[in-house]
N, C-alpha and C positions, 0 to 999 in steps of 0.2 A: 531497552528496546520497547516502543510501541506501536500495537498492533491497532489500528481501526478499520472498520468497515464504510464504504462510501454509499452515502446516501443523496439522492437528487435535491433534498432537502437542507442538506446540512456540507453540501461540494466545496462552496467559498470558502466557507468558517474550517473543512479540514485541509483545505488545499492551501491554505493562507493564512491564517490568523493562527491558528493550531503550528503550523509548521513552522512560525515566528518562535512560538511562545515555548515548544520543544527544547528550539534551536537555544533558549536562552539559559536552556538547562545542561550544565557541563556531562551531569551523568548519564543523559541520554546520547547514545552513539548511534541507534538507527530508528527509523518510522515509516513504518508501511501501513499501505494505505491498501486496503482491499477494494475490487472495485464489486460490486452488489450485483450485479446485473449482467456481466458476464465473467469468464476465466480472466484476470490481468489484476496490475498489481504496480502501484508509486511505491519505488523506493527508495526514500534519502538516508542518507548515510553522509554522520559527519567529516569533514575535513578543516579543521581548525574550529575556527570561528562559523566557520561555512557549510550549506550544506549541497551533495549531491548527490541528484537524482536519477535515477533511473525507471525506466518503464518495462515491464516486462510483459508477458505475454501468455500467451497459452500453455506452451510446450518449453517454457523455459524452466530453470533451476532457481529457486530463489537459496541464495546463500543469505546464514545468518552468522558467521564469523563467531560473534561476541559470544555466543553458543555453541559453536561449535556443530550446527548443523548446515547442512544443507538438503534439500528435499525438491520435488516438482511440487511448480507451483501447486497444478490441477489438485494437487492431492489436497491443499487447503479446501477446495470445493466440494469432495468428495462426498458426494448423496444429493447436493443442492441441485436443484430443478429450476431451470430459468424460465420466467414467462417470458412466450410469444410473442414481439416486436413488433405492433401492429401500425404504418405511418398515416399519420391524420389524411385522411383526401385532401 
């Protein structure tokens, strides 16, 4: 299982080259993608050869099976302080 945080910076390379290159690893079974910015959360989970995704949300559960947890998400965020959204004029 891996966990990363998503940054504006580095979106493509985890949403796509990273999720390639996971994928090409037998031992990894899932990859989530935290998203930085607010509550929500990419999660692939394999299926064969293939992987799928889910998106989840604020007030959902993220199950992690191959561990044997399940939790709310938000509880990953727990303390984190989001800046203010301010749109360009």
């Amino acid at each position: 299982m891996i966990f990363e945080v998503l940054s504006p910076s580095t979106a493509s390379i985890d949403q796509i080259t990273k999720s390639q290159e996971y994928a090409a690893i037998a031992s990894v079974r899932r990859y989530v993608i935290l998203a930085q910015d607010r509550i929500g959360a990419t999660v692939f989970e394999r299926a064969g050869d293939d992987w799928i995704g889910h998106v989840i949300a604020k007030k959902a559960m993220l199950s992690l099976p191959e561990i044997g947890v399940e939790l709310p998400l938000a509880e990953l965020y727990d303390g984190v302080v989001f800046e203010a959204f301010s749109p360009a004029p």
